[in-house]
C-alpha positions, 0 to 999 in steps of 0.5 A, a space after each residue: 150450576 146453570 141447568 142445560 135446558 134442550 135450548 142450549 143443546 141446540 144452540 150447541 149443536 148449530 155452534 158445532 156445526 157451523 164451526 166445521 164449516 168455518 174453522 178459519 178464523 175470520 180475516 182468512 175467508 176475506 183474504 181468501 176473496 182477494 186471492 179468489 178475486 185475482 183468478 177471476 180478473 184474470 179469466 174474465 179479463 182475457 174474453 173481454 180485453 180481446 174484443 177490441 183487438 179482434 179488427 187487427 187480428 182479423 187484418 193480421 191474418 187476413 180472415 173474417 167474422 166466421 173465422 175470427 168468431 172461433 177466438 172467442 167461441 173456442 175459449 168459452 166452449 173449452 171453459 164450458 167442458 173444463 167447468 164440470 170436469 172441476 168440481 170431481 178434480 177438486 174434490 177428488 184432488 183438493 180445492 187449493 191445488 186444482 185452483 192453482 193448477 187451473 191458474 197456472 194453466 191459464 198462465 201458459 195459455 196467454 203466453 201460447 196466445 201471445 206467441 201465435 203466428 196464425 189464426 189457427 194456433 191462436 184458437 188451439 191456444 184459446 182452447 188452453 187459456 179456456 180450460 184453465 179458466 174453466 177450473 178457476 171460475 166454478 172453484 172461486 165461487 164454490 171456495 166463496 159460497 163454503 167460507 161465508 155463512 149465508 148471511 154473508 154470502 151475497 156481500 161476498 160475491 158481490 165484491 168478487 163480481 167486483 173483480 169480473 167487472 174491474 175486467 169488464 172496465 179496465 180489460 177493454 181500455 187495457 187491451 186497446 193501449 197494447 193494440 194502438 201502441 204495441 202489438 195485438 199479441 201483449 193482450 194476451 202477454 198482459 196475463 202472464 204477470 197477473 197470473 204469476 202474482 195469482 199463483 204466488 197468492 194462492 200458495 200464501 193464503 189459500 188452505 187445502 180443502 177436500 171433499 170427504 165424499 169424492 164420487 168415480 168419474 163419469 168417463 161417458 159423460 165426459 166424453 160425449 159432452 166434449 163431442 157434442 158442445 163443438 160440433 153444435 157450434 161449429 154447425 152454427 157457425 158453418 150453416 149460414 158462413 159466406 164461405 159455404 156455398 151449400 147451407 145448412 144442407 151441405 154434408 159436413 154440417 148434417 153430418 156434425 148436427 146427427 153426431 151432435 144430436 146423438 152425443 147429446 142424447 148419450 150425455 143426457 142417458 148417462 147423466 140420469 142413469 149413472 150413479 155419479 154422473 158428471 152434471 148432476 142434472 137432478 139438481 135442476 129439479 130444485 125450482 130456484 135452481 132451474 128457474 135461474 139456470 133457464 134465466 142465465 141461459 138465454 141471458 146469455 145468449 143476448 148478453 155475452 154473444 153480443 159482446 163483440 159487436 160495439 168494437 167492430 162497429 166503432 173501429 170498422 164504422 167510425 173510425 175509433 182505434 182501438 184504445 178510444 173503442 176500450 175507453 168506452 167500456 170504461 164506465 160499465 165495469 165500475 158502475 157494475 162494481 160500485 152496484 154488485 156488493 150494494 144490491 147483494 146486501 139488499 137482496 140478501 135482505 129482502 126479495 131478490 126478484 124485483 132488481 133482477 127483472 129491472 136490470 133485465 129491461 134496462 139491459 135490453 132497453 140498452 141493446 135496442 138504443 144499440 140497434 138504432 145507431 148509424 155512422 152519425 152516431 153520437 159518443 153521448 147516445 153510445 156512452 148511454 147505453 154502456 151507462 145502462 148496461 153497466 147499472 143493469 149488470 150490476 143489479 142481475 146478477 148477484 141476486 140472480 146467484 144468490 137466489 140459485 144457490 140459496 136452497 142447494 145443500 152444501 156439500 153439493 155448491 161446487 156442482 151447483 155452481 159448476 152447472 151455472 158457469 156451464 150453462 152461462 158459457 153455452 149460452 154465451 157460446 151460442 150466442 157468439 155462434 148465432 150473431 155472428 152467423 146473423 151478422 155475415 148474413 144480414 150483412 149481406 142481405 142489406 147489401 143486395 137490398 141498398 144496391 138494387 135501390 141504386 139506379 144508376 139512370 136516376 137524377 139523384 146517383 148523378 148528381 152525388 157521382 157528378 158532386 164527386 168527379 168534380 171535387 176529386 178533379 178540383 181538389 186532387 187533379 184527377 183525371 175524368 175518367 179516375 175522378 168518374 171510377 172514385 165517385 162510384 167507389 165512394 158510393 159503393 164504399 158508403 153502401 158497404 158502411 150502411 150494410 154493416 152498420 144495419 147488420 150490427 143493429 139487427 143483431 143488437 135488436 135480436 140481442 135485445 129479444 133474447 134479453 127480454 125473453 130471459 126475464 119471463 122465467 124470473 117472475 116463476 122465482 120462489 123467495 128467499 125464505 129459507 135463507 132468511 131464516 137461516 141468517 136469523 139463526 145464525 145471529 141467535 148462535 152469536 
């Protein structure tokens, strides 16, 4: 009989171990992947596909960039209050019922989408579509980080960033095809049968899980949570709005900031004082942990609020429709794709720091190439920096995941990830607020400026005007006086395309500050030690 040494009690104990954690036999896990990959192309798909059908809305109902800004913002501000709420529900209620409830809520809310008839039913749809995604997300990648053990884990979700960047590639070109050719609604129709097949996976392929250790609903935190994310946002987007004449000092804008400021100082009380709080923010007291979120955060500010801006420059400034403004995004998903699972391999084998800091300068050297582009803009010099972007988004953020969670303990990964997916969407959220705030102002501000340079009484204004009165009455028959009204037309109409343009670029290069300045915390990052050592021993178990 061979002698059980205390050795072979320990390997014992980290097989016993490891075989609660995995009781699944090995295919499951992956086609666990594939269903969890479905939900995401589906969330992620539905903020990127409506990007370049924003300028055909926007003439459909008649409004602006301040109104239309609440398309995007009010699905990624519901997305961020689902995203907490998900982790207790899915504990409380199970991981494979709240997915498909989350998967099948979004379903319903893309054909709401589709069915909208104005702008403000289109964002109360939104809103819908956001809470069901907002359930999807934080459950994916908390079913991922639970069914792969950790020397596996940075492959696993770098082939379900695969499915987010199949969204980012396809989502656009997609979205622009059903725009051109159709109408703008069936980029939203376009979910419904994708969903339809994402609830049929789940019910095949997804068993239930459930959370032994279900903790009581934080009912405060929830609530003032809720409060305080809109109102912030709408005083962003309402300070600076063409439409509000008074500023930042008109009363229904201080009056949302005093409530925002007091709701958040409620959230904050509650969630360090309650016993099961719905953020648990002490989990930002793990170095790695924090350092990323911090990162994400202000990451995507600049990354996520700048996603609107390159479709209203090519359809609005050179004239592309919208299936030639999607087609341009082609290239970034698939690079990302083709880079994610390649450097989550890499990272989980060395040091996760150095691709994570070069991705975030090739990122914002992307965005300050955007901030010199003109209506002379090449479709080589654009598709560069999509290029760039692309390659720099495929290398940040699966290490950047990676090393967040790589020190949380299990049994806290869907908080952990929940907190993550938050403070993403805030930051995006902002950042769609911010710019599109800057965009309307500096829009403006270039204006005034290009106009006030004008003088009339100058040799070169008329010669441009006279150039043109003559070409419109040789060319067209137009009368002297018609031909004199068009010149001035044109010269005002190029004056309007030079002050967008220069709006867009301006906010590009603030997109490219905030991008920069994400990739400071990084270098405070600790390595992946524990996590190394964890793959060790769990080769020596095999």
């Amino acid at each position: 009989m061979r002698k059980i040494t205390p050795s072979h009690r320990i390997r014992r104990l980290l097989r016993n171990r490891d075989s609660r954690y995995h009781p699944r036999n090995d295919s499951y896990k992956w086609f666990l992947l594939m269903n969890v990959m479905i939900g995401t192309f589906m969330a992620v798909l539905d903020s990127t596909i409506v990007n370049v059908g924003l300028p055909k809305i926007m003439a459909s109902f008649g409004v602006g960039i301040d109104k239309i800004e609440w398309v995007l913002t009010a699905y990624m501000l519901s997305l961020a209050v689902m995203l907490p709420t998900s982790g207790w529900l899915a504990d409380r209620f199970g991981y494979k019922r709240m997915y498909f409830l989350g998967l099948l809520l979004f379903t319903f809310g893309s054909f709401l989408c589709g069915m909208s008839n104005d702008e403000n039913t289109l964002i109360f749809s939104r809103v819908i579509q956001g809470l069901g995604a907002g359930t999807i997300m934080p459950l994916g990648m908390a079913i991922i980080t639970r069914e792969f053990p950790p020397h596996q884990r940075g492959m696993a979700l770098g082939f379900w960033a695969i499915s987010a960047a199949a969204s980012v590639s396809f989502g656009p070109l997609i979205g622009g095809y059903l725009v051109d050719n159709f109408t703008w609604q069936l980029i939203f129709d376009v979910n419904v049968p994708i969903g339809i097949l994402g609830l049929l996976a789940t019910i095949v392929i997804q068993k239930e899980y459930k959370n032994k250790l279900v903790r009581n609903f934080d009912a405060i935190g929830f609530i003032s949570v809720s409060i305080f994310l809109p109102l912030i946002l709408y005083a962003l987007a309402e300070g600076s709005a063409s439409t509000n004449s008074e500023g930042w000092s008109a009363p229904y804008v201080m009056v949302c900031i005093a409530i925002s400021i007091i709701a958040l100082a409620v959230f904050l009380t509650a969630e360090f004082t309650v016993k099961h709080p719905l953020i648990d923010l002490r989990l930002l007291g793990n170095h790695n942990f924090a350092i990323s979120n911090l990162t994400m955060f202000i990451f995507g500010i600049g990354m996520f609020g700048s996603t609107f801006l390159l479709p209203l420059y090519l359809q609005n400034s050179l004239g592309y429709t919208a299936i030639q403004a999607g087609a341009v995004f082609l290239p970034v998903g698939i690079i990302q794709g083709a880079v994610s699972p390649v450097i989550g391999k890499i990272a989980d084998k060395t040091s996760a720091k150095v691709p994570i800091l070069i991705g975030v300068v090739l990122l914002a050297f992307s965005f300050y190439l955007n901030s010199t582009m003109s209506f002379l803009s090449e479709h080589a010099a654009i598709m560069t920096t999509l290029y760039l972007r692309g390659f720099s988004m495929g290398i940040i953020f699966t290490p950047l995941s990676t090393i967040s969670l790589s020190e949380i303990p299990r049994d806290k990964m869907a908080q952990a990830s929940s907190i993550t997916n938050v403070i993403r969407q805030l930051g995006g959220s902002f950042g769609v607020a911010i710019l599109a705030t800057l965009l309307t102002t500096r829009i403006s501000y270039h204006s005034e400026m290009f106009g006030e340079s004008i003088n009339p009484r100058s040799e070169t204004y008329q010669n441009v005007t006279n150039n043109i009165k003559q070409a419109a009455t040789y060319n067209s028959g137009k009368s002297p006086a018609t031909a004199a009204k068009l010149s001035q037309m044109v010269v005002v109409g190029q004056i309007n395309k030079e002050a967008y343009i220069q709006g867009i670029d301006d906010d590009f290069m603030i997109a490219c500050i905030f991008t920069l300045i994400s990739g400071i915390p990084i270098l405070f990052l600790h390595e992946k030690k524990k996590v190394l050592k964890t793959k060790k021993v769990y080769h020596e178990k095999k």
